[in-house]
Structures are given as structure tokens and as C-alpha cells.
C-alpha positions as CSV (number, residue, x, y, z in Angstrom):
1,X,-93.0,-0.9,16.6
2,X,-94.6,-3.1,14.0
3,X,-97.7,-1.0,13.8
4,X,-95.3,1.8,13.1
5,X,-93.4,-0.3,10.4
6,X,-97.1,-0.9,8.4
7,X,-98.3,2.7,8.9
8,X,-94.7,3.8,7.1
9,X,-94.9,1.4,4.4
10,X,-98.8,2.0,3.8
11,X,-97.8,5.7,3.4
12,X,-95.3,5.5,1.0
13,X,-97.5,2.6,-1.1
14,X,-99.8,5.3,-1.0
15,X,-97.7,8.0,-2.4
16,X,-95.9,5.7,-5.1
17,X,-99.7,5.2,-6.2
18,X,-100.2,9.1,-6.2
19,X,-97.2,9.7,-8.1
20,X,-97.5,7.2,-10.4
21,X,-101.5,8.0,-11.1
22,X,-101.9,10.5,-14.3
23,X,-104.1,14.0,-13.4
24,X,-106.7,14.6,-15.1
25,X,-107.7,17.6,-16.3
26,X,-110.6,19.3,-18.0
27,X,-110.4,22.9,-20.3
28,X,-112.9,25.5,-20.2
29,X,-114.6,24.9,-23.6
30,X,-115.5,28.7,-23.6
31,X,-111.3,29.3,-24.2
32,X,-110.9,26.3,-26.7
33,X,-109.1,27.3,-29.9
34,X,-108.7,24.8,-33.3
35,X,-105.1,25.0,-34.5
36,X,-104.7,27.0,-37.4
37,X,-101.7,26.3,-39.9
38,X,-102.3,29.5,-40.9
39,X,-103.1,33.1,-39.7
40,X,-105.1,34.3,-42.5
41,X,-105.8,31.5,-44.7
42,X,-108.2,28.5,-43.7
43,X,-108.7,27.2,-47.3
44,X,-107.6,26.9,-51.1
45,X,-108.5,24.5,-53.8
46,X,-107.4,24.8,-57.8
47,X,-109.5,22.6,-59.9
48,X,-108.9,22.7,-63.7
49,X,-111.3,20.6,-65.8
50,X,-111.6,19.3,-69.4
51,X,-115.0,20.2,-71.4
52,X,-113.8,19.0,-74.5
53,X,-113.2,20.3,-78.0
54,X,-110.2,21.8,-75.6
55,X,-111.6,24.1,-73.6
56,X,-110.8,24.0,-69.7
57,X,-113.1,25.0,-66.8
58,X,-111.2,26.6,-63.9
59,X,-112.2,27.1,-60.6
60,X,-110.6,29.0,-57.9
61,X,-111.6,29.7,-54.2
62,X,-109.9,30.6,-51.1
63,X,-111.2,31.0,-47.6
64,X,-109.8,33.4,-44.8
65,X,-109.9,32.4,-40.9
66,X,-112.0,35.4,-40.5
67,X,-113.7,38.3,-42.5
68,X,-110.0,40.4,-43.3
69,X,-108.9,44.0,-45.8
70,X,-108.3,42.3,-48.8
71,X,-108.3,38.8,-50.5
72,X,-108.0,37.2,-53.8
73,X,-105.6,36.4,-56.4
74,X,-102.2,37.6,-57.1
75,X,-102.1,36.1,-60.6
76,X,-103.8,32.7,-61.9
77,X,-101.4,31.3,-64.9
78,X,-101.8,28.2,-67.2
79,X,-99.3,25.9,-67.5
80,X,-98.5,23.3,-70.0
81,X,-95.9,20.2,-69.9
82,X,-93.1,20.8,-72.2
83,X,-90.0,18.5,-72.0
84,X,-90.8,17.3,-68.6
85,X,-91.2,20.4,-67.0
86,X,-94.1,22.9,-66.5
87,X,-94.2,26.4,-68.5
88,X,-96.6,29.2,-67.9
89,X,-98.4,30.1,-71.2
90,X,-101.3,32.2,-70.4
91,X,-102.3,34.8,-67.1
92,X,-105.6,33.9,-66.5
93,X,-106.4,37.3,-64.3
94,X,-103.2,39.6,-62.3
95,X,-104.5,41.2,-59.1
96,X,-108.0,40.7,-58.4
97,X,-109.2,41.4,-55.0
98,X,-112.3,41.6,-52.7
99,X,-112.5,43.7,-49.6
100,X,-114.3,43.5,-46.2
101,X,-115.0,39.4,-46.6
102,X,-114.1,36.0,-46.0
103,X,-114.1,34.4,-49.2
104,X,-112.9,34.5,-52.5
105,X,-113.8,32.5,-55.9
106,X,-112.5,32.8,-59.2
107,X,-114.6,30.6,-62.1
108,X,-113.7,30.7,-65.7
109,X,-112.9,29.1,-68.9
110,X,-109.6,28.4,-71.0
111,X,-109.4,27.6,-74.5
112,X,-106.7,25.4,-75.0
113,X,-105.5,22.4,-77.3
114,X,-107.4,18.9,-77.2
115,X,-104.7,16.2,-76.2
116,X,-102.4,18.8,-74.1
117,X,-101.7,18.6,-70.5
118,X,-102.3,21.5,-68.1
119,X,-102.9,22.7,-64.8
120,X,-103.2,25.9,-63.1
121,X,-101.1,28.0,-60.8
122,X,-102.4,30.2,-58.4
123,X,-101.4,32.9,-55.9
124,X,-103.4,33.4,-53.5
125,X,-103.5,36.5,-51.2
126,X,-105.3,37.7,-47.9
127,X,-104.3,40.9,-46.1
128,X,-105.3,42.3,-42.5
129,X,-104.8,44.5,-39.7
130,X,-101.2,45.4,-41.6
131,X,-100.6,41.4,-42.0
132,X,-100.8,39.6,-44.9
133,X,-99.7,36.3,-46.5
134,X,-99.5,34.4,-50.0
135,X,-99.8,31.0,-50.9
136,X,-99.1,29.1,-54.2
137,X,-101.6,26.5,-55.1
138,X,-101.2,24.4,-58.3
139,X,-104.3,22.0,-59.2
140,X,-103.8,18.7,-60.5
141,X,-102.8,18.4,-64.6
142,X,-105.4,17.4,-66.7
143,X,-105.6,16.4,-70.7
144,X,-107.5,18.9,-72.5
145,X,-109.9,16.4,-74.4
């Protein structure tokens, strides 16, 4: 009866040790995805810079998950601080698009007023397969010098 008694409780020490042991487990690396935020957008970045005497270099670019239709901009506006609150004052470019790619840059230069603040304000746009999405992107204000 005793060696009955030990092999019960060395069974069920066994199982609470089972049960209470994570699994561990290993995934096919072949079927291993990164986890995208986005469908059809991977990147943006809006930089504005000062060159002095006023002028502003601005630099646009915006990558897609995958080579898609159609990318670009919607429209890329200036923006100036007025009263505490920012104004577009310029379109920079409305509806420029490549086709058939994966990414998309935008580089130009702004003539604006030495000792003003801007930024930029961008919308960007990626179509594919009958899909498409637009984000907004503003770059940090700078002070035209």
C-alpha cells in the first residue's frame, strides 16, 4: 500500500511540474512576417531647412511596403505661425505622382522671409490593387534665417 501511496504522489508531482513548465516553441522562419502599421506605406519624413537670406530647402520622401499603381503627393503646402496657430500660405506642388515603384521624393526650394517660422505639410498618397491610403506628415518648424 505504501509503494502505491509514493507512485500516486510521484505522478501527480510529475504532472504539477508539466503543467506548470512553459512550451516552447519555434516558427518556421520561411513564414515570418514584420508587423506593418501600415498596408501601403512603410515610410515618410518632411524636413524643411533654412539656407539663409530666407530661402527654405524642402525635402520630401515616402516609401511604400512594396512596389504599388501610384505614389506621391497629394499637395505639399507651407505654413507660417500666425497668432499661435499655423496658416497655409503657399502649395508647394498638388498631385504629383509616380507609377509602377516603391518610392517617392520630392526636393525643392521656398523663398520665404528671414526671421519667420515655417514648416511643411504634406499628403502623402500610395494606391494599389484598388487600395489606397493617405497620410499627413508635417515637418518640424524652422526660422527662415
Amino acid at each position: 500500500m505504501l509503494v502505491m501511496k509514493n507512485f500516486i504522489v510521484v505522478c501527480f508531482t510529475v504532472i504539477l511540474c508539466m503543467l506548470a513548465s512553459p512550451l516552447t516553441s519555434y516558427a518556421d522562419a520561411g513564414s515570418v512576417q514584420t508587423p506593418q502599421a501600415s498596408l501601403y506605406i512603410r515610410s515618410t519624413s518632411a524636413t524643411i531647412q533654412p539656407q539663409g537670406n530666407g530661402k527654405l530647402y524642402l525635402e520630401n520622401i515616402l516609401g511604400a511596403t512594396r512596389i504599388v499603381d501610384q505614389l506621391g503627393v497629394k499637395t505639399i503646402e507651407i505654413q507660417t505661425l500666425r497668432n499661435g496657430y499655423w496658416q497655409s500660405t503657399d502649395t508647394i506642388v498638388k498631385n504629383d505622382y509616380l507609377y509602377n515603384t516603391g518610392t517617392y521624393v520630392y526636393a525643392c526650394y521656398y523663398n520665404g522671409t528671414p526671421r519667420t517660422q515655417y514648416r511643411s505639410y504634406v499628403e502623402f498618397y500610395v494606391a494599389n490593387a484598388g487600395g489606397s491610403e493617405t497620410k499627413i506628415v508635417t515637418s518640424q518648424p524652422v526660422t527662415a534665417k
